[in-house]
DRENTOR-839506 format. One record per residue (C-alpha): z, y, x; residue in one letter. Coordinates in steps of 0.02 Angstrom, whole numbers, plus 50000, padded with zeros to 5 digits. Layout:
% residues N
> Z; Y; X; A
...
This chain:
% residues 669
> 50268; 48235; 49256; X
> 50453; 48237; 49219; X
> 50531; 48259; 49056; X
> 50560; 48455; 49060; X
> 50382; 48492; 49087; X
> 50309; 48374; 48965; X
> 50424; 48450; 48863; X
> 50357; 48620; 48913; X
> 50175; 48563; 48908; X
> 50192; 48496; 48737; X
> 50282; 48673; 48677; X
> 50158; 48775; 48717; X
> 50006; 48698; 48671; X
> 50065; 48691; 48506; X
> 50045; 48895; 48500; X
> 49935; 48940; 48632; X
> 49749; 48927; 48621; X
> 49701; 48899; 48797; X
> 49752; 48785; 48920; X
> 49938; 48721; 48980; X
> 49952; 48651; 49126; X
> 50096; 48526; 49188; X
> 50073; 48389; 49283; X
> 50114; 48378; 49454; X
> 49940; 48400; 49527; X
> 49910; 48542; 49444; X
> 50047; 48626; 49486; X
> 50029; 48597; 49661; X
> 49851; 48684; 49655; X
> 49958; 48839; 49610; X
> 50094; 48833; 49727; X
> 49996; 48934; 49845; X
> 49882; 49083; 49852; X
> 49811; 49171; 50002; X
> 49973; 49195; 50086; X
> 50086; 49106; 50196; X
> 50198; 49060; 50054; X
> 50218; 48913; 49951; X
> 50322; 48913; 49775; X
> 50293; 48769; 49638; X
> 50266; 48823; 49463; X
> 50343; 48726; 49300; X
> 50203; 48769; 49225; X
> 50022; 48845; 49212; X
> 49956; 48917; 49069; X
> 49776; 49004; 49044; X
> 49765; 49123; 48907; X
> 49601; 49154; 48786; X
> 49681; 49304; 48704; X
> 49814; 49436; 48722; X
> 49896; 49325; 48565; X
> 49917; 49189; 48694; X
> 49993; 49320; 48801; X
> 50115; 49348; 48685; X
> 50181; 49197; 48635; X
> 50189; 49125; 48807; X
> 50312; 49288; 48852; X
> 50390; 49235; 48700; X
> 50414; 49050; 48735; X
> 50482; 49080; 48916; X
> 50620; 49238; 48816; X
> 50669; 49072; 48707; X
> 50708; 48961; 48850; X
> 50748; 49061; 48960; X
> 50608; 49056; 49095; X
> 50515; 49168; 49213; X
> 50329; 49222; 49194; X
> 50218; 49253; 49343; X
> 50022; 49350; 49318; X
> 49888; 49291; 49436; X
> 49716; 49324; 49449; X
> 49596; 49237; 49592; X
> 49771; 49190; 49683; X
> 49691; 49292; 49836; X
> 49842; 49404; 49870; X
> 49924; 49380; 50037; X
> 50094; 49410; 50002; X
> 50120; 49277; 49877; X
> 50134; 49414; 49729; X
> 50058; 49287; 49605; X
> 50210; 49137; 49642; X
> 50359; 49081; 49585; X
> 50449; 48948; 49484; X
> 50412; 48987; 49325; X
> 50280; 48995; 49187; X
> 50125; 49047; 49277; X
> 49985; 49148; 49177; X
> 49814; 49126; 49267; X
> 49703; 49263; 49181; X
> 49546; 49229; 49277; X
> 49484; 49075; 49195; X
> 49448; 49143; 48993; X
> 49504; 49331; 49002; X
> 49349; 49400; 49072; X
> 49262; 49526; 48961; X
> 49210; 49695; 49003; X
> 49156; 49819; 48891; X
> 49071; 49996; 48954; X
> 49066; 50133; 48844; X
> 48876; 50234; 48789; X
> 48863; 50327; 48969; X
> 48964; 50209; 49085; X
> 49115; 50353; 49109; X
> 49236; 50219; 49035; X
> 49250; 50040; 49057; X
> 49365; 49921; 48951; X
> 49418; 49762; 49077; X
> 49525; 49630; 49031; X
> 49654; 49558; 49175; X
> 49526; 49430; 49231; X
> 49369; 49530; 49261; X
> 49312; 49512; 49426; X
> 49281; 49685; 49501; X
> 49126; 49646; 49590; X
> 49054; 49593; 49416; X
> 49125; 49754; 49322; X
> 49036; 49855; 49477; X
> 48869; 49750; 49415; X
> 48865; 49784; 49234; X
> 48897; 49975; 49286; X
> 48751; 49982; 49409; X
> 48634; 49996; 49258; X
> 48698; 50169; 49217; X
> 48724; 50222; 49393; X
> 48902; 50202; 49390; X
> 49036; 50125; 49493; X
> 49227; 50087; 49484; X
> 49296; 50195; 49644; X
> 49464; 50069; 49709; X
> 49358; 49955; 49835; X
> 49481; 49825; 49916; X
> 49363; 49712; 50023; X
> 49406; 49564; 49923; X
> 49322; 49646; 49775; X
> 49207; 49491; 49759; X
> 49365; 49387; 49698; X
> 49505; 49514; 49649; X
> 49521; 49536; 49451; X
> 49558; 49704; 49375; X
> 49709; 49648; 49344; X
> 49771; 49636; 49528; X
> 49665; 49798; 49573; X
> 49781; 49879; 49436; X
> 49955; 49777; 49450; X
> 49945; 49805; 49643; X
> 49864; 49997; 49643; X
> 49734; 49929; 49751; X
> 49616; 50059; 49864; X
> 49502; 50010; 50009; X
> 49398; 50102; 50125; X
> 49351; 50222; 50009; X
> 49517; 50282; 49949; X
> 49479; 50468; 50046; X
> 49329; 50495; 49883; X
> 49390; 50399; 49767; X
> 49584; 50383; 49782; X
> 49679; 50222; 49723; X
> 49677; 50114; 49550; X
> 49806; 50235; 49464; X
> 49694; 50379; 49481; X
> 49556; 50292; 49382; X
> 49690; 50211; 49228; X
> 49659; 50294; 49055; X
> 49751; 50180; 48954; X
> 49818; 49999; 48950; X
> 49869; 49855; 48840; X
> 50032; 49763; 48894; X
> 50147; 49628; 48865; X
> 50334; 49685; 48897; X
> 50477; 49559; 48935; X
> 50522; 49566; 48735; X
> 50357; 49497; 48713; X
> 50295; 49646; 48606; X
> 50115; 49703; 48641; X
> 50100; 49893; 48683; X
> 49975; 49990; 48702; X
> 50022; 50127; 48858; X
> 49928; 50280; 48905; X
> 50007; 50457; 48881; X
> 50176; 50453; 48752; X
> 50307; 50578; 48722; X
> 50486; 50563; 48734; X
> 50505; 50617; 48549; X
> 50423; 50475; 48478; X
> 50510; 50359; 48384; X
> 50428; 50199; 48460; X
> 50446; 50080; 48597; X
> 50336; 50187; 48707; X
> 50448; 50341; 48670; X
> 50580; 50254; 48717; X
> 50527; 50210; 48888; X
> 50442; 50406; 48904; X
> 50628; 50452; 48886; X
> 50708; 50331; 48996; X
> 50592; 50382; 49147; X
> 50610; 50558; 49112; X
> 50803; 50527; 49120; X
> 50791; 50447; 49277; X
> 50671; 50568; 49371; X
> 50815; 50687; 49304; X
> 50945; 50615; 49381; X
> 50856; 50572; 49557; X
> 50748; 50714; 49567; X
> 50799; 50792; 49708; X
> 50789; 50616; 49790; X
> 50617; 50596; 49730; X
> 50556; 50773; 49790; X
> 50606; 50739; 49951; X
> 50491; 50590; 49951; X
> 50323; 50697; 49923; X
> 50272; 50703; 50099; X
> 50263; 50541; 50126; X
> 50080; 50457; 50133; X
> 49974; 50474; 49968; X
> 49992; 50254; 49949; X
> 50171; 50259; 49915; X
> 50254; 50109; 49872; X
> 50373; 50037; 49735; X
> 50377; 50124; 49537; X
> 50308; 50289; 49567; X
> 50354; 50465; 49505; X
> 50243; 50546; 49558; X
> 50119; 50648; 49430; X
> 50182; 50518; 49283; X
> 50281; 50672; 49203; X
> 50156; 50785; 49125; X
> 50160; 50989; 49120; X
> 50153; 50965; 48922; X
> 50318; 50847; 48941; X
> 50221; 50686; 48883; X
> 50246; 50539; 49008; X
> 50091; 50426; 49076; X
> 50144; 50280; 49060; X
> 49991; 50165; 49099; X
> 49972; 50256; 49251; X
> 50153; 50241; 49302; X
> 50137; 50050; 49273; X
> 49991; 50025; 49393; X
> 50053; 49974; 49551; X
> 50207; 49879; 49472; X
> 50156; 49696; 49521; X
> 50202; 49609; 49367; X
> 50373; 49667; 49370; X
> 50380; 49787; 49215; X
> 50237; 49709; 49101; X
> 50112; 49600; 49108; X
> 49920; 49679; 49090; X
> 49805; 49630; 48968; X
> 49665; 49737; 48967; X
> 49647; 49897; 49034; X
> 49530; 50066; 49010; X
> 49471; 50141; 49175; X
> 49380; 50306; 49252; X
> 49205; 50260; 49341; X
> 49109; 50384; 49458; X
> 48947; 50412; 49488; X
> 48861; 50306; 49612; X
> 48827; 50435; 49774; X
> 48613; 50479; 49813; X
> 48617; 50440; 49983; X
> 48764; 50377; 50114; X
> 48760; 50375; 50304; X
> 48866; 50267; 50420; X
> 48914; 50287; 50603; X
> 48994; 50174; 50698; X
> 49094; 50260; 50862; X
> 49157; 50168; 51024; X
> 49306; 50197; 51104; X
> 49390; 50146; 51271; X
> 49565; 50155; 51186; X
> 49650; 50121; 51025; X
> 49738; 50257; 51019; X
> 49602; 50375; 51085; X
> 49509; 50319; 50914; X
> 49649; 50323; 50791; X
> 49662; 50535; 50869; X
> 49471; 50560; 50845; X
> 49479; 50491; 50680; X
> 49594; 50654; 50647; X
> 49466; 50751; 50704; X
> 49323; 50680; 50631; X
> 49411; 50700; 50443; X
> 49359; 50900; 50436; X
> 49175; 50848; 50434; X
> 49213; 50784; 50242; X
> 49222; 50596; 50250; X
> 49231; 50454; 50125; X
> 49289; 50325; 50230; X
> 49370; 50319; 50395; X
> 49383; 50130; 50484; X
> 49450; 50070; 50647; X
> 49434; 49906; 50713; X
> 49536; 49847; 50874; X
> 49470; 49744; 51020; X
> 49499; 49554; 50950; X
> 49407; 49603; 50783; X
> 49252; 49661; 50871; X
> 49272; 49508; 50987; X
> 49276; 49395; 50824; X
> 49133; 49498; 50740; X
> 49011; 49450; 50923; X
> 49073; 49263; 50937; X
> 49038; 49216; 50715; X
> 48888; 49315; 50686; X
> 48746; 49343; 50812; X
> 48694; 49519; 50739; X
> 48836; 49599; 50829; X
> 48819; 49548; 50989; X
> 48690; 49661; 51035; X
> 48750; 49806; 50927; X
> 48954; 49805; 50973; X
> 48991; 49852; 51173; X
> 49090; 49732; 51250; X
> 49209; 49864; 51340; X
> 49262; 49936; 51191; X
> 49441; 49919; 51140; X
> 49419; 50002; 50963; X
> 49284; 50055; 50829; X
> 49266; 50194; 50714; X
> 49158; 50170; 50554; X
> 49151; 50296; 50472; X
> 49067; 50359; 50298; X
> 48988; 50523; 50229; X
> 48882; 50517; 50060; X
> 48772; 50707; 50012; X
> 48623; 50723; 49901; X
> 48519; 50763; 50053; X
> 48438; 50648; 50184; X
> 48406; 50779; 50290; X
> 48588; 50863; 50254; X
> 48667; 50684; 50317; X
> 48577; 50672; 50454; X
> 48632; 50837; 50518; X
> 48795; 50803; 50480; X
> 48808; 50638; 50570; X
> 48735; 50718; 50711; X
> 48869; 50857; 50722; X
> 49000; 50703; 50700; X
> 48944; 50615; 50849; X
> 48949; 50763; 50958; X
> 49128; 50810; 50905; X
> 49191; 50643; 50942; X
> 49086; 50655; 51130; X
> 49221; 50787; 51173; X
> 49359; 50800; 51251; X
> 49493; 50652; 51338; X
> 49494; 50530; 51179; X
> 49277; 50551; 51182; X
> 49187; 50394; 51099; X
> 49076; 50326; 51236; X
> 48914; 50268; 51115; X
> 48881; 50288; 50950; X
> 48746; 50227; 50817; X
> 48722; 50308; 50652; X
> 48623; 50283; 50517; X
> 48567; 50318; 50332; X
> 48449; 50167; 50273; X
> 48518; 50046; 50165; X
> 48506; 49873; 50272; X
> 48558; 49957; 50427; X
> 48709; 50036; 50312; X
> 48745; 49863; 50261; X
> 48741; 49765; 50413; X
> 48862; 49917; 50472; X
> 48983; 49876; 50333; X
> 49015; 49689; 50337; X
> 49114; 49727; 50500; X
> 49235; 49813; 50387; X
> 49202; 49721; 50213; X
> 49223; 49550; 50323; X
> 49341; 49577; 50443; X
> 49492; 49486; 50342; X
> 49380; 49324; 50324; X
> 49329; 49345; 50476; X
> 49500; 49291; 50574; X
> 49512; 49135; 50454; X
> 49376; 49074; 50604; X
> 49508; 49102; 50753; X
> 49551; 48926; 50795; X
> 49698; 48866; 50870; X
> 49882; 48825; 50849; X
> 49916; 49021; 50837; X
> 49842; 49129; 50705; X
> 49854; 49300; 50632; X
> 49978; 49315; 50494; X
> 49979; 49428; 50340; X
> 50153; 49466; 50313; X
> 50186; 49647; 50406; X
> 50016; 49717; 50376; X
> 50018; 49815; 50234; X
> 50091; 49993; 50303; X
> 50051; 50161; 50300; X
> 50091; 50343; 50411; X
> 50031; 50502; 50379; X
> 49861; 50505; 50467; X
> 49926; 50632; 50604; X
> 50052; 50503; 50654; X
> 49930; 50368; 50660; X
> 49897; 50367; 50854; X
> 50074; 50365; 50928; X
> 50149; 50218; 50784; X
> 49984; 50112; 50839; X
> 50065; 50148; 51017; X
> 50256; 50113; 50973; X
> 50192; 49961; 50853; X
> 50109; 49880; 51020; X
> 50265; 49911; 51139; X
> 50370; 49779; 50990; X
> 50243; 49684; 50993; X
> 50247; 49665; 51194; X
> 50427; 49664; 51177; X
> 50409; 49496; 51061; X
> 50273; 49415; 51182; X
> 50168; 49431; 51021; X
> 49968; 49493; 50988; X
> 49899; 49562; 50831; X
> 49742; 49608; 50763; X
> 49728; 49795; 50697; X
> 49622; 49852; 50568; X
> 49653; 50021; 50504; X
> 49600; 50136; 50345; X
> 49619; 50290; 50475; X
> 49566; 50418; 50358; X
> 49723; 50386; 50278; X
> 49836; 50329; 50394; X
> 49849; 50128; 50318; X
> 49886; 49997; 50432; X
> 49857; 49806; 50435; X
> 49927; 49746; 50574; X
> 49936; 49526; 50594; X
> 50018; 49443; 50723; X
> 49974; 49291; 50801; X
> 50107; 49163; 50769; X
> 50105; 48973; 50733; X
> 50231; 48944; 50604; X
> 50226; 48744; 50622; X
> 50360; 48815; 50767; X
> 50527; 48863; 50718; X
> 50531; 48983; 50852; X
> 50396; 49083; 50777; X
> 50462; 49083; 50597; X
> 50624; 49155; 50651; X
> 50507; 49273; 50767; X
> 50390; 49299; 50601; X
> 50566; 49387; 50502; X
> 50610; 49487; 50686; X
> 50435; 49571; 50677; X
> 50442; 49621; 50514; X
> 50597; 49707; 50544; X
> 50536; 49797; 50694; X
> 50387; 49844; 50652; X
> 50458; 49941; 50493; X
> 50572; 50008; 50598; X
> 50410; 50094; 50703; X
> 50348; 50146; 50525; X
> 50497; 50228; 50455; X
> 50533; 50323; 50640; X
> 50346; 50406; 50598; X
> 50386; 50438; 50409; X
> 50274; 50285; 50332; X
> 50315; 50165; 50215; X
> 50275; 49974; 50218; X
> 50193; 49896; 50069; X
> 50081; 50017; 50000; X
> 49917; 49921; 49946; X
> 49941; 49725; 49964; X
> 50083; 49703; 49841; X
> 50255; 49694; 49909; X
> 50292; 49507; 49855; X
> 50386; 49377; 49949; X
> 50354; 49477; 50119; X
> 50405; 49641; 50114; X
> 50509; 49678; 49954; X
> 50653; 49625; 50061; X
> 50636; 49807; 50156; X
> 50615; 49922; 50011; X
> 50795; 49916; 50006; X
> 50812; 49980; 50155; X
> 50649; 50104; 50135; X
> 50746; 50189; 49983; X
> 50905; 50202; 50016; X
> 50997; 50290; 49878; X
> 50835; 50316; 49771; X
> 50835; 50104; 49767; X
> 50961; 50125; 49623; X
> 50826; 50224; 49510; X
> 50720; 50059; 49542; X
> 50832; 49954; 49499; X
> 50872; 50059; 49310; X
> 50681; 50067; 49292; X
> 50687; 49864; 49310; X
> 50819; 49869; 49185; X
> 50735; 50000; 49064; X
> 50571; 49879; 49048; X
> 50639; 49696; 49098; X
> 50840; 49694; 49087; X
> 50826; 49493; 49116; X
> 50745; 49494; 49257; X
> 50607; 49379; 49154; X
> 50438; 49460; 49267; X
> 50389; 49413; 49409; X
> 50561; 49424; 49479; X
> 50619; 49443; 49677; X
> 50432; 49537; 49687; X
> 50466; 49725; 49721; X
> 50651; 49750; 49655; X
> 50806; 49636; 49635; X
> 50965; 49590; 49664; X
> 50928; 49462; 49802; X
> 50754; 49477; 49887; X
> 50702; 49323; 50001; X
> 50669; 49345; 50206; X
> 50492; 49338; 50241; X
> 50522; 49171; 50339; X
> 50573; 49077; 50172; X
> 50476; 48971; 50044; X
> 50322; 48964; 50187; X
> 50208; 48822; 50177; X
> 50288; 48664; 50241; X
> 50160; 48673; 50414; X
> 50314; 48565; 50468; X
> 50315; 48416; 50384; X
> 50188; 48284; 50383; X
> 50209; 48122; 50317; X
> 50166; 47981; 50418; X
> 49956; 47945; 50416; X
> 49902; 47755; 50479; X
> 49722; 47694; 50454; X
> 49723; 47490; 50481; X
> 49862; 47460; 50593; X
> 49856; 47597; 50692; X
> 49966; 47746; 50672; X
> 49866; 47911; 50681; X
> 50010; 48025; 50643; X
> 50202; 48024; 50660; X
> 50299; 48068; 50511; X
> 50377; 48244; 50565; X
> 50554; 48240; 50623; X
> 50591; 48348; 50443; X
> 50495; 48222; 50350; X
> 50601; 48090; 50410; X
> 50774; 48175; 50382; X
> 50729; 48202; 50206; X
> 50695; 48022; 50191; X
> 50858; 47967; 50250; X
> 50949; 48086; 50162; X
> 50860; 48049; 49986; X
> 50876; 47869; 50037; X
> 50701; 47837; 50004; X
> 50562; 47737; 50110; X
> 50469; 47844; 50207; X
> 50295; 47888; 50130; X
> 50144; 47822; 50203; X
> 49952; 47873; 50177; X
> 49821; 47755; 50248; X
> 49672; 47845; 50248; X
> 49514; 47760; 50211; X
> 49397; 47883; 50328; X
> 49370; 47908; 50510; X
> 49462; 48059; 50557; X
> 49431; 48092; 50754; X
> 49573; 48161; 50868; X
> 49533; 48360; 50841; X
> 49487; 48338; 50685; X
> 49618; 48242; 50610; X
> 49650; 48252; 50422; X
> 49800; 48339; 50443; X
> 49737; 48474; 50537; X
> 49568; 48497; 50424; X
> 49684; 48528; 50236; X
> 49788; 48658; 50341; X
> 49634; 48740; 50395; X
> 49603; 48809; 50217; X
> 49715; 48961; 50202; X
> 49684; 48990; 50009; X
> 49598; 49156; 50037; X
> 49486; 49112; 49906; X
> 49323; 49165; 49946; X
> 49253; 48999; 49884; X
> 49303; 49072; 49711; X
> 49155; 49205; 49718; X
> 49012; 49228; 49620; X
> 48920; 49359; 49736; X
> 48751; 49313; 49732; X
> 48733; 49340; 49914; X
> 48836; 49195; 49967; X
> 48812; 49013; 49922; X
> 48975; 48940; 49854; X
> 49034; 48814; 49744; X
> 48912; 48795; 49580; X
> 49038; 48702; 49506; X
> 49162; 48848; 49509; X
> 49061; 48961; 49450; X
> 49020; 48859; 49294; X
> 49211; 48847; 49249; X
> 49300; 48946; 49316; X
> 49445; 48853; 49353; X
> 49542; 48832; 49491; X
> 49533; 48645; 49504; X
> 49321; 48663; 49528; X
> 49380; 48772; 49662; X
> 49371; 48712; 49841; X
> 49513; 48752; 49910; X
> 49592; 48667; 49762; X
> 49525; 48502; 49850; X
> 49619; 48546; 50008; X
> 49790; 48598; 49923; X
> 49793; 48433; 49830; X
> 49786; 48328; 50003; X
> 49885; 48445; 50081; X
> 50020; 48429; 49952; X
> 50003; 48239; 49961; X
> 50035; 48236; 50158; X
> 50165; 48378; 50157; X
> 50273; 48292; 50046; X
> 50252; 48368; 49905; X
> 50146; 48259; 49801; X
> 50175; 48070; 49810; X
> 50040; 47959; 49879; X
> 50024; 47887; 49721; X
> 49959; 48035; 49631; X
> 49776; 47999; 49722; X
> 49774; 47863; 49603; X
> 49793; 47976; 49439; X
> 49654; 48010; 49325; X
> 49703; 48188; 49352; X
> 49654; 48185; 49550; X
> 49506; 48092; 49507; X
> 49448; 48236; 49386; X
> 49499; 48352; 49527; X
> 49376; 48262; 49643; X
> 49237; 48244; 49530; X
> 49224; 48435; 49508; X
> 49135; 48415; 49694; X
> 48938; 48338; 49714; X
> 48927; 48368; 49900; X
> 48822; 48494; 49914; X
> 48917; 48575; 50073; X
> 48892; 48759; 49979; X
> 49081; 48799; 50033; X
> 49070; 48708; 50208; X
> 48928; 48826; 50250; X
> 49011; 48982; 50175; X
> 49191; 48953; 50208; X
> 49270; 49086; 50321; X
> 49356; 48967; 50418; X
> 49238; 48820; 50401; X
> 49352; 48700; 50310; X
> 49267; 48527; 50289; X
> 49309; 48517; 50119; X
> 49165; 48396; 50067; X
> 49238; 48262; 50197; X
> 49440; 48310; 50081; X
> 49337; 48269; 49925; X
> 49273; 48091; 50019; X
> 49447; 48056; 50070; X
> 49524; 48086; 49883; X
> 49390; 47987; 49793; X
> 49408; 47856; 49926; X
> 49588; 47847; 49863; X
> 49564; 47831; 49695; X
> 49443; 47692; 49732; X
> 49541; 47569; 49822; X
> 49675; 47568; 49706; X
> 49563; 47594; 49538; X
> 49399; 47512; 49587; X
> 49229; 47593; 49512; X
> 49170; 47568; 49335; X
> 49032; 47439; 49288; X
C-alpha cells in the first residue's frame, strides 16, 4: 500500500477496536456494491462499538477526510461508495435486542433484517418495511434509505416504524435523536430549531409538495414538526443516506404478524390494462399490489420449472396481489369478489389463480421476492441496468407514465424490464444496455434524463426507495427547484463540511449517472503459454503509453474455453450480494456466514480478479499473502455456484487465484 494509507491504517488502529483495512486488495473488494458503479476507498474500517464510530468520524474531521456507511454493499445505486474512510457495519455491529412483548426492537446498523424478523417470530411479531433484499439488507440501510417493499400499502415505509435513534454527526459527537424541542439548550435543540426555521421559511414551497406520492424523496418535512412544537428528529433522519449522520443503532415499531393471508395472481393481455385494474382492485383493502411485465414472467418460466405451467405464455403483465383477515372463509370470499371485478370491463384479466395456503402463498411470492435476482440470469452482452428504476407516480397516473415511459424507450431503440409496487404507484424500470459500449453509456445518462422527464410530466418523483446515490442525485436538482436551497441549508445545519457521504443526495456538484461505472472497458491483455487469449483493450493500452509503463500481462494458469473466458466469468458477478445471506433456505457460502466478512464473501473472489484484469490491481498482487488469505476463505464446495443468481463460477475464480499464488510462491512442505 502506499505511504498515505499505511499511514492511515496505522492511525486508526491505534484507537479503534475493530478492524482497519488498507491495502490495496482490500480496498478493491469495496470499490463496488450492487450497482453499476465503481469508487476506491482509502480506507475500510469495521467498527465493534459506537466508540469506534466515534473516533473514526473524529479521525477523518482531523485530516480532513470523507466517511461513507455501508451495510451488505447490496444497494444499486452505489449509496455505500466513495473515496474516503469507509465504515462497514455488517461484520461486528449486529445485535438486536426486543423488548418483554416484541412491540419494540433495539437494532444496531448491521442487523440483518431477515434475522431481526426471526428473533421476532417467537412473539408473533414482525418488522413491517419489506424490501425484497431483506435477506441481506441491514437495518441500517432499511433506515438510512427509508426502505418499503411490497407491503408498504399495510405497513408504510421505515420512517413510520423509527422511535428513536443513536447517531454519529459530522462533529463526531454521539446523539441520541427521537422527539426534541426547539427550546432545549442541547445539540438536538439546536437542530429542532434549525429545521423549524427552515420549514418556516419554505413552507409554502413545501405545502405545495403534499400531493406528491407518499415515498417522497430527499430530507423530508413532512409530519417531522409536531402539533406540541417538538421536532422528530430520528424520524426526519431516516431516509437521509448517510448524508446528515451516521446510524448506530436504532429503536423501531413491530406489528403483529397477520392470522391468515391470501394471494392472487391476475393475467393481463396489456401492461397498461393491469397497471388500471390495479386501481380498481385497491378498494377491496389490499396489502400489496405487484405487477410484473412480459420479460419478467418470461425469465420466471425459462430459471425455474414451477412457473411454466402456472404463468400463461400470452400474458404481457401480472398482478399479485395481497389481502390478510382473521377469517379463512372471509378471504376467500374476498378473493373471489377480486377476481370477478378484475373479469370486467376492457382492461379484464384473462385467468386468475388465488389462494390462501401457505406453500401455494409462497411459491406465489418468489415471483415478486425474486424477481431482481432473477435478471442477474439474462445472458448476453446487453443487460438490465439499475440506474433509472427507482420512481414513483401517484397510483392513478400509473397506467399512462408506464405508456409515455415505453414511447422513450422506443424512441432510444432501448427495452426494459418493469416491475411495479402498483398499489402505490413505484416504479422500477431497467433498461437493457451493455455499457462495455460507449454508445450505450452516453445512451445510459440520455435515459435517465428522459425518463424523469415522463415522471415529473405525471407529478412523480425519481428516487424514492433505492437511495439516490451516484445515479439519480444528479436530478433532484432539477426535481426541487427553488425548495433545493432548503436542502442544501439542512446539509449545512448537520454537515457544513461536506464530511458524509458527500455527492449522495445533495451537493454542490453531483456526478452524471454515466461516471465512475465499472471499467467493463478495459481489460488487460490475458495469454496462457504463447498464445494470446485476450487483447489488451484499446483504453488499456492508451493508459499504458501515456503512464509510460509496460503493458500488464496475466498468464493464466487454467483452461478458460472461448464463451467462457475468464474475463467474461469475473464480470458476470454483479455484486448483488445474495451470496452474503444467511437464509436458511438457500445454500451459500459457510465460510461467510462464519465471519462475516466481506473477503469470505464470494463475490469478493470475483472483484479481486476482476480488479486485477481491469487494471486496477497489479498482477503482482496475486502473489500477496493478502490474496492468498482471500482465496483460502473458499473449500470448493460450489454452495454459491449452485445458488448464485447469475450462476457465476466463482469456485473455478478461486482455482485461478490460488493457481497464482502458487507459481510464483510454491506450496509449503
Amino acid at each position: 500500500m502506499d505511504s498515505e494509507r499505511q499511514r492511515i491504517q496505522d492511525d486508526l488502529r491505534g484507537v479503534v477496536r475493530g478492524e482497519v483495512l488498507c491495502d490495496d486488495i482490500s480496498c478493491q473488494l469495496y470499490a463496488t456494491d450492487a450497482s453499476i458503479y465503481q469508487m476506491t476507498p482509502l480506507g475500510v474500517v469495521r467498527p465493534r462499538s459506537a466508540a469506534d464510530v466515534v473516533a473514526t468520524v473524529q479521525y477523518a474531521t482531523e485530516h480532513d477526510l470523507s466517511i461513507h456507511p455501508r451495510g451488505s454493499g447490496s444497494g444499486v445505486s452505489g449509496e455505500s461508495l466513495g473515496n474516503g474512510l469507509l465504515l462497514d457495519f455488517s461484520c461486528f455491529m449486529r445485535r438486536v435486542t426486543i423488548d418483554q412483548d416484541g412491540a419494540q426492537v433495539t437494532v444496531q446498523s448491521g442487523a440483518i433484517l431477515a434475522e431481526v424478523n426471526s428473533a421476532l417470530a417467537a412473539y408473533g411479531r414482525t418488522y413491517g418495511p419489506d424490501p425484497a433484499t431483506r435477506s441481506i439488507t441491514t437495518m441500517g440501510s432499511v433506515l438510512s434509505t427509508n426502505a418499503s417493499g411490497s407491503h408498504y400499502l399495510r405497513s408504510g415505509s421505515a420512517r413510520d416504524t423509527i422511535e428513536s435513534m443513536r447517531v454519529v454527526m459530522a462533529d463526531g459527537n454521539l446523539l441520541t435523536l427521537a422527539k426534541h424541542h426547539p427550546d432545549e439548550s442541547t445539540p438536538q435543540g439546536r437542530l429542532a430549531r434549525g429545521i423549524v426555521e427552515i420549514e418556516n421559511q419554505f413552507h409554502s414551497l413545501i405545502a405545495a409538495r403534499r400531493d406528491s406520492p407518499n415515498s417522497r424523496s430527499g430530507y423530508r418535512f413532512d409530519e417531522v414538526i409536531l402539533s406540541d412544537g417538538r421536532v422528530d428528529l430520528a424520524k426526519f433522519m431516516v431516509g437521509t443516506q448517510g448524508t446528515l449522520g451516521i446510524i448506530v443503532d436504532a429503536v423501531v415499531r413491530t406489528e403483529q404478524v397477520p392470522t391468515h393471508r391470501g394471494v392472487a395472481l391476475l393475467f393481463f393481455r396489456r401492461l397498461d390494462s393491469a397497471a388500471r385494474c390495479a386501481r380498481r382492485a385497491l378498494m377491496h383493502g389490499l396489502v400489496a399490489c405487484d405487477l410484473m411485465d412480459r420479460r419478467l414472467l418470461q425469465i420466471a418460466r425459462e430459471t425455474d420449472s414451477r412457473f411454466a405451467d402456472l404463468l400463461p405464455r400470452e400474458a404481457e403483465a401480472m398482478l399479485l396481489v395481497e389481502i390478510q383477515g382473521e377469517s379463512l372463509g372471509d378471504l376467500y370470499d374476498r378473493l373471489a369478489i377480486i377476481r370477478q371485478e378484475c373479469a370486467k370491463g376492457a382492461d379484464a384479466a384473462f385467468a386468475a389463480v388465488d389462494t390462501v395456503r401457505p406453500a401455494e402463498r409462497d411459491l406465489y411470492w418468489a415471483l415478486s421476492r425474486r424477481v431482481i435476482p432473477r435478471l442477474y440470469r439474462v445472458k448476453g452482452s446487453d443487460a438490465p441496468q439499475p440506474f433509472t428504476e427507482d420512481i414513483a407516480v401517484s397510483p392513478d397516473r400509473l397506467p399512462a407514465a408506464l405508456i409515455d415511459i415505453q414511447d422513450t424507450l422506443q424512441r432510444n431503440h432501448t427495452t426494459a424490464t418493469v416491475f411495479a409496487h402498483a398499489g402505490h404507484g413505484q416504479l422500477h424500470i431497467r433498461p437493457f444496455l451493455n455499457l462495455a459500449k460507449p454508445h450505450d453509456r452516453e445512451k445510459l445518462c440520455d435515459l435517465s434524463n428522459q425518463i424523469a422527464e415522463v415522471v415529473w410530466k405525471h407529478g412523480g418523483e425519481v428516487s424514492v426507495e433505492h437511495a439516490a446515490g451516484l445515479s439519480r442525485s444528479h436530478l433532484l436538482p432539477r426535481q426541487y427547484g427553488q425548495l433545493w436551497q432548503a436542502m442544501g441549508q439542512i446539509k449545512r445545519l448537520f454537515d457544513s463540511v461536506h464530511r458524509l457521504n458527500p455527492g449522495k443526495l445533495f451537493g454542490a456538484v453531483l456526478q452524471k449517472p454515466n461516471e465512475n461505472l465499472r471499467p467493463l472497458d478495459k481489460t488487460i491483455e490475458v495469454s496462457r503459454g504463447n498464445r494470446t487469449l485476450i487483447a489488451a483493450e484499446e483504453t488499456v493500452c492508451d493508459d499504458s503509453g501515456i503512464a509510460s509503463k509496460p503493458l500488464a500481462q496475466l498468464e493464466v494458469l487454467q483452461i478458460w474455453p472461448p464463451g467462457a473466458s475468464v474475463a467474461q466469468v469475473t464480470r458476470e458477478c454483479n455484486g448483488c450480494g445474495r451470496c452474503r445471506t444467511h437464509s436458511s433456505a438457500e445454500r451459500q457460502c459457510p465460510m461467510f456466514r462464519a465471519s462475516h466478512r466481506e473477503e469470505a464473501s464470494p463475490r469478493a473472489k470475483a472483484n479481486l480478479l476482476r480488479g486485477v484484469l481491469s487494471g486496477q490491481l497489479k498482477v503482482d498482487n496475486l502473489a500477496e499473502d493478502r490474496a492468498k488469505e482471500v482465496a483460502d476463505l473458499c473449500f470448493n464446495c460450489h454452495q454459491c455456484r449452485v445458488e448464485c443468481p447469475a450462476s457465476v463460477n466463482i469456485p473455478k475464480i478461486v482455482g485461478e487465484l490460488k493457481a497464482q499464488y502458487v507459481a510464483t510462491n510454491g506450496l509449503p512442505l
